[in-house]
N, C-alpha and C positions, 0 to 999 in steps of 0.2 A: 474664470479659471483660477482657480488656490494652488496650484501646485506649478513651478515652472518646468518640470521636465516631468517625464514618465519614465521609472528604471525597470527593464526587462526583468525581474527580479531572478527569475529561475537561472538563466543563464551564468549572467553576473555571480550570484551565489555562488555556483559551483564553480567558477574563472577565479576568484576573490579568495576559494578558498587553500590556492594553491602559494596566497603571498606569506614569506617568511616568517609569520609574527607564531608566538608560542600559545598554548591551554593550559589550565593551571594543573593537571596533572599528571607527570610523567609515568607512564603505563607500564611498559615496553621496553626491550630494548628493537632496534632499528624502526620497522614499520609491521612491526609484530599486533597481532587484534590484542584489543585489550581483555586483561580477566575478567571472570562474570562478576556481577557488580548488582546493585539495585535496580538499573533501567530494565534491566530484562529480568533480572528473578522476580516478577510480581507475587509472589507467594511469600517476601520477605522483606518487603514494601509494609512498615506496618504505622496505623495512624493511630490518636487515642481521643482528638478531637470530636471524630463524629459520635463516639460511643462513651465516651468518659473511661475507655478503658481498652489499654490496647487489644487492636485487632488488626488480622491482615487487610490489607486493602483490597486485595480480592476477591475476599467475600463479604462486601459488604452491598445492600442492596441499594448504592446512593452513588454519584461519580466522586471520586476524591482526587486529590492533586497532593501527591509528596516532592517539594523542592528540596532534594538533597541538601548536604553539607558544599562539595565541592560543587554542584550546580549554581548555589549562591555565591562559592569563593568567585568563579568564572564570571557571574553577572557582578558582584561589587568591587572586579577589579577596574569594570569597565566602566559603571558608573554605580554609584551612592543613591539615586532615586529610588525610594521603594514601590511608588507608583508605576515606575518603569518595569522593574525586576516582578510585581502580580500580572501587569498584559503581556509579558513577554513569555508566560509561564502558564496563565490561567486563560483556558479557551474563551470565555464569556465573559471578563473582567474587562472594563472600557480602557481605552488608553490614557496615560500619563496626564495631568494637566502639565508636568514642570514646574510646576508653582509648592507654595506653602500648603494652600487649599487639596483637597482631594473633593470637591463640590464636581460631581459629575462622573465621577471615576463608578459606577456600576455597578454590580454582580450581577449575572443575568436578569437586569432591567431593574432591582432594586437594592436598598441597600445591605452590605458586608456589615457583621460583628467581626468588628478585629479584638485579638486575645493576644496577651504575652502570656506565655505561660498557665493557660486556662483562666486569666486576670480579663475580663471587660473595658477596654476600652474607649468602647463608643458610648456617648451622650444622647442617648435617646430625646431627653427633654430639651435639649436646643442643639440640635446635631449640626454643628458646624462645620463639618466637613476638613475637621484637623485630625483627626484620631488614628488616623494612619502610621503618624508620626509621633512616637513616643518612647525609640528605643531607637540606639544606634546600630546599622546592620552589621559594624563590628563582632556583635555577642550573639548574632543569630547561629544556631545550630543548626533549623532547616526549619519551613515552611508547612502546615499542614494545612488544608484546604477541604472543605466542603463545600459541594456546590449547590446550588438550590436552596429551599426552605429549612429549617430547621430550629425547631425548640432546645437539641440536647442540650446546647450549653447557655439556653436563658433568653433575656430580651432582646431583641433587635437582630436578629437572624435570619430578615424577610428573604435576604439574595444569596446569602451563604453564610460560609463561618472560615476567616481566615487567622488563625494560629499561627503566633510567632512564638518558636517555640528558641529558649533560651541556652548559652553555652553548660552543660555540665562538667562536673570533677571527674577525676579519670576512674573507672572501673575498677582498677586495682591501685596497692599506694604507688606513689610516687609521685612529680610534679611534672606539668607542663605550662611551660612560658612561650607568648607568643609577644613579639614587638613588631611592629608594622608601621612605613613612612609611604607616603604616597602624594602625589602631584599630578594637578591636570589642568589644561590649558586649551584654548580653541585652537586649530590648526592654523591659525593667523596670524598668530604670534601678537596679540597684539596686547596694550595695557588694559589694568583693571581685568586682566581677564587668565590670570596666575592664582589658583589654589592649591589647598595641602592640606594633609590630614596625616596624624599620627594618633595610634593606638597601642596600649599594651594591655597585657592579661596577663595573669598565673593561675591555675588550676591544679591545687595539690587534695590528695587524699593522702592522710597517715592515721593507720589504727581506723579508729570508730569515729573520727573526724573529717571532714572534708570544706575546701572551698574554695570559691571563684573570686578576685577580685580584677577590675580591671577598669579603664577610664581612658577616653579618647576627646581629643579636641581637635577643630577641623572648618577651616576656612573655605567656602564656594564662592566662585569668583563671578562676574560676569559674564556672559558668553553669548558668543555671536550666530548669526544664521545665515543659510548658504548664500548670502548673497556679500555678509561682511560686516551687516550690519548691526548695531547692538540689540537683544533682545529687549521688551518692554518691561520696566520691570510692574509688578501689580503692585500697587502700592494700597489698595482698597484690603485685597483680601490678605495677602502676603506673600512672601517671594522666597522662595532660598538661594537667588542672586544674592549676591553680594551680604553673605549672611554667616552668623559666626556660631556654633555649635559645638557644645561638650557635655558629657555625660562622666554620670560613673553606674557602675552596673556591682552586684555583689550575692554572693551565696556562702551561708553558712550552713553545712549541715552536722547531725547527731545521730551516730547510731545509738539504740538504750537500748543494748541487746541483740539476740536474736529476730527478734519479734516486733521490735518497736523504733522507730526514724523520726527526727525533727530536720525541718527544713527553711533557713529564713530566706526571700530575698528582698533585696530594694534596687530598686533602678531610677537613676534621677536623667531626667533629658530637659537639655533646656537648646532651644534653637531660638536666633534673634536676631533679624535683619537691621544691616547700618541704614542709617540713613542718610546715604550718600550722590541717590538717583529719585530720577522724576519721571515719569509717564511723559512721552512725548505723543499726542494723537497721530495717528494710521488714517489711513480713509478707507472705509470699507469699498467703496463704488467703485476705486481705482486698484483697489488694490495692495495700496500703500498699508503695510503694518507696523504697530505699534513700537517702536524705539524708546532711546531711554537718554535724558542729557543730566551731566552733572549738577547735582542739587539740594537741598535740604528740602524731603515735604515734610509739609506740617502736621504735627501731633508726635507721638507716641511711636517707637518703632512695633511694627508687628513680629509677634514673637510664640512659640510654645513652650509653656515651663511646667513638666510632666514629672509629678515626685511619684512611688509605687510601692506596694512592701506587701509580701505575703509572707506566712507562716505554715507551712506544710504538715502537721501531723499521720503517719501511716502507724496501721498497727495490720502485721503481714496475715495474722492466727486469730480473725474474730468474728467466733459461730463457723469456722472451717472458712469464712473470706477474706477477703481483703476489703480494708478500711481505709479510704483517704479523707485528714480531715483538712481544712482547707479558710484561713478566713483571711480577710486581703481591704487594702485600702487605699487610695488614691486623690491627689490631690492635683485638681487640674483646670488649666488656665491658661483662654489662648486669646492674646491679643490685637485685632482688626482695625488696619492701617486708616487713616482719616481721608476719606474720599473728599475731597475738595472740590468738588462742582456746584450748579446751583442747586440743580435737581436734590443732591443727599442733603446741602446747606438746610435745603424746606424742609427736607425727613426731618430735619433735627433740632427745627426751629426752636425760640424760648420764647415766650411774652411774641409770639408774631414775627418775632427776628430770625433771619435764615443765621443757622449758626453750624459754627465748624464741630465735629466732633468724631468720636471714633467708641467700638463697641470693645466687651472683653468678656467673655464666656469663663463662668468661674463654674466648676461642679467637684462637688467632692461624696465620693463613692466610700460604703461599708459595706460588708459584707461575707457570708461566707458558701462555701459550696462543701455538700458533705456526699462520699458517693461509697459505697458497699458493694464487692462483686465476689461470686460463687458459681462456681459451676455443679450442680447437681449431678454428679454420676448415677447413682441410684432412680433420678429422674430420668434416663437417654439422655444423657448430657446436656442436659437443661440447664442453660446461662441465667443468669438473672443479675442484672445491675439496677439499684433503687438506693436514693437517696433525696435530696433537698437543698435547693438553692434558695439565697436570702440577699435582696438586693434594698440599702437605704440608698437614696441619691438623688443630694438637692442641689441645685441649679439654677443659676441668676445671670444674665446678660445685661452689664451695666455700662452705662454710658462714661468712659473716662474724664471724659476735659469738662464733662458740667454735671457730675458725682449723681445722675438719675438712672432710675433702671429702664431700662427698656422690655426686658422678660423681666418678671417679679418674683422674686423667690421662690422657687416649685418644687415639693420631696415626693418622691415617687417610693413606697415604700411595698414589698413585694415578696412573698415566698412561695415557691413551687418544688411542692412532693414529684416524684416521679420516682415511673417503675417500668424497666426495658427488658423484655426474656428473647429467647432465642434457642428455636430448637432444628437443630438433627435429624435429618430423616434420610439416609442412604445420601446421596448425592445435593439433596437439598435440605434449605437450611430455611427456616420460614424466622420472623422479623415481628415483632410487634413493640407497644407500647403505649403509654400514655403520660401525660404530665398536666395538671393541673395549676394553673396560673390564679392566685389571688394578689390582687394590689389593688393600692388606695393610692390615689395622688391628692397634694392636698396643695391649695392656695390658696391665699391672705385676698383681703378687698383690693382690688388696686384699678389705680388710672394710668391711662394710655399715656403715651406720648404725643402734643398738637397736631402732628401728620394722621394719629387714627384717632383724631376729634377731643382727644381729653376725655377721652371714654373712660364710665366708671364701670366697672366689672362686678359683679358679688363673686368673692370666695366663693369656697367650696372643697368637696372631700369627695368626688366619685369614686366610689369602686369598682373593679371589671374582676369578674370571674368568667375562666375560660377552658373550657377543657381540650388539648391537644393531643390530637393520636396519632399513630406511623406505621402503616403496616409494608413489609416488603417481604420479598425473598427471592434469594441467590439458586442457581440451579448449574451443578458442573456438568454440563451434557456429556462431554469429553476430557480427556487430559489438559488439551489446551482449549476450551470453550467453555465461559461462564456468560450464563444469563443472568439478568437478573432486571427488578421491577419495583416499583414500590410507593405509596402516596406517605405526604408530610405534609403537616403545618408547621407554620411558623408565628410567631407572636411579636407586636412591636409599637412601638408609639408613632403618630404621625408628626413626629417634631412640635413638640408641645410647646416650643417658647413661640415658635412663627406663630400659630396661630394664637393665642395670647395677644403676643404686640398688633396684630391687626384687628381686632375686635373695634368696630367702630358703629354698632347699632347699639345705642344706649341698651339698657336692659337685660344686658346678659347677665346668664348665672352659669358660676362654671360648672357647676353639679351637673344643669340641662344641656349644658352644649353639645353637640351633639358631634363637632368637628374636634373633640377630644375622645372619641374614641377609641380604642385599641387597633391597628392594622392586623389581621390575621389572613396570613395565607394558605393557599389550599395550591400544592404542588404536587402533579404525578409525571414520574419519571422513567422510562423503560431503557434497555440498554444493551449491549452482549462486549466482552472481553475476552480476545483470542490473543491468544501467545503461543511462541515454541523455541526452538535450539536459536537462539540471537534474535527474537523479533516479539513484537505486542502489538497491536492495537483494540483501541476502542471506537464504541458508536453509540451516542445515545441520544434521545431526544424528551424534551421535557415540556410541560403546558404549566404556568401557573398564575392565578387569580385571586382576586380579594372584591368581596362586597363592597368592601369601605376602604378602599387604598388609596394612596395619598400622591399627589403627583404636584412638581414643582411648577410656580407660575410667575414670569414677574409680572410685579406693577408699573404707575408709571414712574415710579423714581429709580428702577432697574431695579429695588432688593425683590426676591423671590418669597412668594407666598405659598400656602400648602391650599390645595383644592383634593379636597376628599372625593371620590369619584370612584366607580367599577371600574378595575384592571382587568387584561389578558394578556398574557408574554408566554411566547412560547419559540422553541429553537431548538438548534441541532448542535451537535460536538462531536467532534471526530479527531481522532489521537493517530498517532502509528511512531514506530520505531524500529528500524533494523541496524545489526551488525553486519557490513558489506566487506565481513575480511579483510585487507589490510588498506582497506579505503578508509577504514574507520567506520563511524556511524552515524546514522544519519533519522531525521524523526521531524515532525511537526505536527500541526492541529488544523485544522479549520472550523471556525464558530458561525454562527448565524443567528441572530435572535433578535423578533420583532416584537411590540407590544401593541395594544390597543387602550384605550378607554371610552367611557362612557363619559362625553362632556352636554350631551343635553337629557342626560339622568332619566332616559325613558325605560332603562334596564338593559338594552342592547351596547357596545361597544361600537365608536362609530369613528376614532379618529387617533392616527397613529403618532403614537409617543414620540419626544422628539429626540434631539440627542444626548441631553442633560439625561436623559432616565436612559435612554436603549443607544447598545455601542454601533459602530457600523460593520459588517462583516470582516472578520478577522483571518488571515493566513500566517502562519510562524513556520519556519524551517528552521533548520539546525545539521552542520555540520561538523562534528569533535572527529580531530586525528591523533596519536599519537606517532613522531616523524620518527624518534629516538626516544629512548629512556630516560634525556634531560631534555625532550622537547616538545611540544604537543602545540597546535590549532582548535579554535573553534571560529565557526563563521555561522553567523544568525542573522534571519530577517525578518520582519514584520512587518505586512500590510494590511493595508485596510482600506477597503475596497470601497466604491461610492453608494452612499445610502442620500437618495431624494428628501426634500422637506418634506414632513409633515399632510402640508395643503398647499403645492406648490403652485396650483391655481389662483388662489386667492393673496399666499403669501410668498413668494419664490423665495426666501433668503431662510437660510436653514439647510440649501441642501452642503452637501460633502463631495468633494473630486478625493480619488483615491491616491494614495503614496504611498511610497515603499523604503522602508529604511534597513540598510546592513549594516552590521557591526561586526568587527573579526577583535579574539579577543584571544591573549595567549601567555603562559608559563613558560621559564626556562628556569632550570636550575643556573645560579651562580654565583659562586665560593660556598658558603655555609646556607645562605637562606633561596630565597624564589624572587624571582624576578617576572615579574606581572606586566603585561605590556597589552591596553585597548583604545582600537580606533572606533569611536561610536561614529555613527554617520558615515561610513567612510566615500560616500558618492558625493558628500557635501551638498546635498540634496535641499532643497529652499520650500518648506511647508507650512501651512497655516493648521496650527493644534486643529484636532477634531474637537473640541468642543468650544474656542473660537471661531470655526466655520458654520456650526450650528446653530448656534446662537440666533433667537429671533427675537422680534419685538423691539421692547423698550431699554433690553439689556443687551443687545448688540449696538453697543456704541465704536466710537473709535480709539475710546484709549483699552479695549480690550481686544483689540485684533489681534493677536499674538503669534511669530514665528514660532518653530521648535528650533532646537540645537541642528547647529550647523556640524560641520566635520570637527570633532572632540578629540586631546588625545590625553591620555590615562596613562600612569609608570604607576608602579607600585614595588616594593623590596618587603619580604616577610622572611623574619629570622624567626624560627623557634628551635628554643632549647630546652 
């Protein structure tokens, strides 16, 4: 049993959500409903992620996810995890690890392209499972989300496409300053376990000028689990315990004219664990999880140091469309705490010696994105968006304390045309496209490391060409009922450094290898969206596969290998939302989504994915009041239900007990600014992470047993003028 209590959730919820704590936005005066707003106008819900160009979310043939402005102000008052704030929001997104790593966190059973600002984040070629993390949710404006397969916006979009989309200058002139202090502590009061974070912005437009500049620093402290105890901290993959983070964020923009815009930004994030704590072992058998006693480990602190810079060109009048030109660069480096056991000592032996050591993923990205859109009147308003992405991006995982590489330098060099129309026909709207995928990856001769034999490799330059198509289409049956359908591919690398550093049969040639690949998914998705006077939901259900898809395995030293194999994942989403009059409002999701593969490659699927790739059953509620004009509630839960190992016959450890966690989170006005008040956990509730419970084999050890957060509490003060 992982969990030591069971919380009635539904009950509880709505008891919970009668306690005095405030919502960040005062609506009303008394207990008046609030005005109409984004949750329920979905006809003004609009995204730009899935199409490179805005549209509404309701007619698109694919499910999307808009996380408002203030839905985020609500979740970052309560807590700063952005892995928290995608499963609390995204039906099919896996839950939180808590850690530095997002290693396991999901999109419906594969991997998320995360974007700032239409900018690529993720490292396809040694996907290290940091790239979550590369902006501070200070500067987020809102959240855009695609769920499933998708090519529009480039490589690595097998499981969705999640947009962070960045703060802008104001609409018309004038400025807006935001300053913000904030503080959070376990409910325990106890040491080591006091943080704080301060941030400011200004945001002016004057004339044909505009810009954002802004910079936040921010201490995460320790924190304990329902039972008291200290959390573990990871000292292998990385922690945001005890870890010190600042940024600066920045936009300048240019009108030149009527007709013509320039836009720069850079965003620098650098996050860096002290090294102040040590892994204390858990016992899995008993029970017991992983703690943390004060300490120095050895090596190097792990850390993300995330520089960004793009340059925006728009011309509004060319050929009657609109021109976005687009080129962006990134320099990025995430460093992996030194696992001190004996097992990694042998991964990283020298001369036969078990030796200490620690890794650090270096990639730095060029590139640009150029995208054209028109609407053809003369055609029945015939859409058409067509333009070309262009990605360089080389990549090296090198060993810090004994200056060897482990992935060997790798450039992934790539440009894809595409062309997406869209037509009109009374009530429907029909969906197509295509994009064609050229790239070359190119690698030097190189030798393994002793653990994969001092394997000599041959270079090599493969090419992949691939042609990706989309068809869908939207259909309004009624005012409030939209259908809609549609298949997609998606394009992506099976994590080219993993397989690289385990090459341990003399003779390879990378040109031949056949475990470098390209992943290409094949996604069909159906669905219907009803709404009316205060209410929405949706339902949709999705299947998606790949010939050659890549699923995580560990060895025996616990690092995880890619094994190329047939995928099936396939699930359900279910949304709703109503306005209950002056009860406020009220909405949640429930997800489901399983997968399969092919692990004895006879072409049939024969054995279910574990937790690391597929989440376990997902339920989210939500409760927002406003009590008064200066005073508002919200109460939110999430659980997640029990999902069985794998092969619990052969292997029983893997499987999940389910748990339920509340959080009440709340605004008050008071004097000039807002007063922000969240109790995360608030049952105090004592959990083993789902993907610590899942965990099987040789990498369920016991210094990764891990609690979650215990009962948290959050203040925060936001002055703007």
């Amino acid at each position: 049993m992982q969990t030591r209590s069971r919380v009635p959730f539904l009950p509880l919820l709505l008891a919970t959500a009668s306690l005095p704590l405030g919502a960040p936005r005062a609506l009303a005066d008394d207990a008046a409903p609030p005005p109409e707003d984004d949750t329920f106008q979905m006809d003004k819900l609009v995204v730009t992620t899935a199409t490179r160009t805005e549209k509404l979310a309701s007619a698109l043939p694919m499910t999307t996810t808009v996380v408002t402005a203030d839905t985020l102000d609500r979740q970052f008052a309560l807590s700063g995890d952005i892995g928290q704030a995608l499963a609390q929001f995204i039906p099919s997104y896996a839950p939180s690890r808590q850690k530095l790593t997002s290693r396991g966190e999901s999109f419906r059973g594969r991997d998320p392209l995360y974007l700032v600002d239409g900018i690529p984040q993720s490292n396809p070629l040694r996907a290290g499972n940091r790239e979550s993390l590369t902006v501070d949710p200070f500067f987020l404006e809102k959240i855009e989300v695609v769920h499933g397969s998708s090519a529009s916006q480039g490589l690595g979009a097998t499981g969705g496409i999640v947009n962070f989309v960045t703060q802008r200058a104001p609409e018309a002139d004038g400025t807006r300053s935001i300053l913000e202090v904030g503080g959070t502590t376990s409910s325990r009061f106890k040491s080591d376990g006091y943080g704080g974070k301060v941030g400011a912005s200004v945001a002016t437009r004057q004339g044909a000028w505009s810009a954002v500049v802004g910079a936040t620093a921010e201490h995460t402290p320790m924190a304990f689990d329902g039972d008291g105890r200290l959390l573990g901290v990871d000292n292998t993959q990385g922690d945001t315990l005890d870890s010190d983070t600042y940024s600066f964020f920045g936009k300048l923009g240019a009108s030149l004219g009527r007709r013509h815009s320039l836009e720069l930004m850079v965003n620098h994030f650098n996050l860096e664990q002290n090294l102040d704590w040590v892994a204390v072992a858990g016992n899995r058998a008993t029970g017991l999880t992983t703690t943390s006693a004060a300490g120095e480990p050895r090596g190097r602190p792990a850390r993300n140091n995330v520089t960004s810079a793009a340059l925006t060109f728009t011309d509004r009048e060319l050929f009657a469309g609109e021109l976005t030109a687009n080129v962006f660069l990134q320099d990025f480096s995430a460093t992996y705490g030194a696992s001190d056991t004996p097992s990694t000592r042998n991964s990283f032996r020298v001369n036969g010696v078990p030796t200490l050591d620690q890794s650090q993923i270096e990639a730095d990205k060029r590139g640009a994105r150029v995208t054209w859109v028109r609407t053809f009147a003369d055609l029945g308003d015939l859409g058409a968006v067509t333009g070309f992405d262009y990605l360089d991006d080389k990549t090296e995982q090198v060993l810090v304390l004994t200056g060897r590489s482990w992935v060997p330098p790798t450039t992934y060099e790539g440009w894809s045309p595409y062309l997406q129309l869209e037509k009109p026909f009374g009530p429907v709207t029909l969906h197509g496209g295509v994009r064609y995928e050229f790239a070359q990856l190119d690698v030097d001769d190189f030798t393994t490391i002793e653990s994969a034999g001092s394997t000599f490799v041959r270079g090599g330059s493969p090419t992949f060409e691939e042609p990706l198509f989309n068809l869908g289409a939207t259909w309004r049956a009624t005012p409030g009922v939209v259908l809609f359908g549609g298949y997609t591919q998606g394009f992506g690398m099976p994590d080219v450094g993993r397989v690289l550093r385990a090459i341990n049969i003399p003779g390879q040639d990378v040109d031949d290898f056949i475990d470098l690949q390209p992943v290409v998914t094949d996604n069909w998705e159906t669905g219907a969206r009803f709404f009316g006077e205060g209410w929405k939901a949706s339902a949709s259900v999705f299947y998606s596969t790949s010939e050659l898809g890549a699923r995580l395995v560990a060895n025996s030293a616990g690092i995880f290998d890619v094994v190329r194999e047939r995928t099936e994942i396939y699930g359900l989403e279910l949304t709703g939302d109503v306005r209950a009059g002056t009860l406020g409002t009220i909405g949640g999701y429930f997800a489901l989504v399983e997968g399969k593969s092919d692990t004895d490659e006879d072409g049939a699927v024969d054995y279910r994915m574990p937790g690391v790739n597929i989440t376990a059953p997902k339920l989210a509620l939500y409760w927002d009041r406003s009590w008064t004009a200066r005073f508002a509630t919200r109460v939110q839960s999430l659980t997640l239900l029990d999902r069985s190992a794998p092969n619990p016959s052969a292997n029983p450890s893997g499987d999940f007990d389910s748990y339920t966690l509340i959080d009440v989170i709340g605004t008050m006005q008071a004097g000039p600014g807002e007063l922000s008040l969240g109790v995360e956990n608030v049952f105090d509730q004592h959990y083993i992470t789902y993907y610590s419970q899942t965990l099987d084999g040789s990498n369920a050890n016991n210094f990764n047993y891990f609690a979650g957060r215990g009962r948290t509490l959050s203040v925060r003060y936001r002055f703007a003028f």
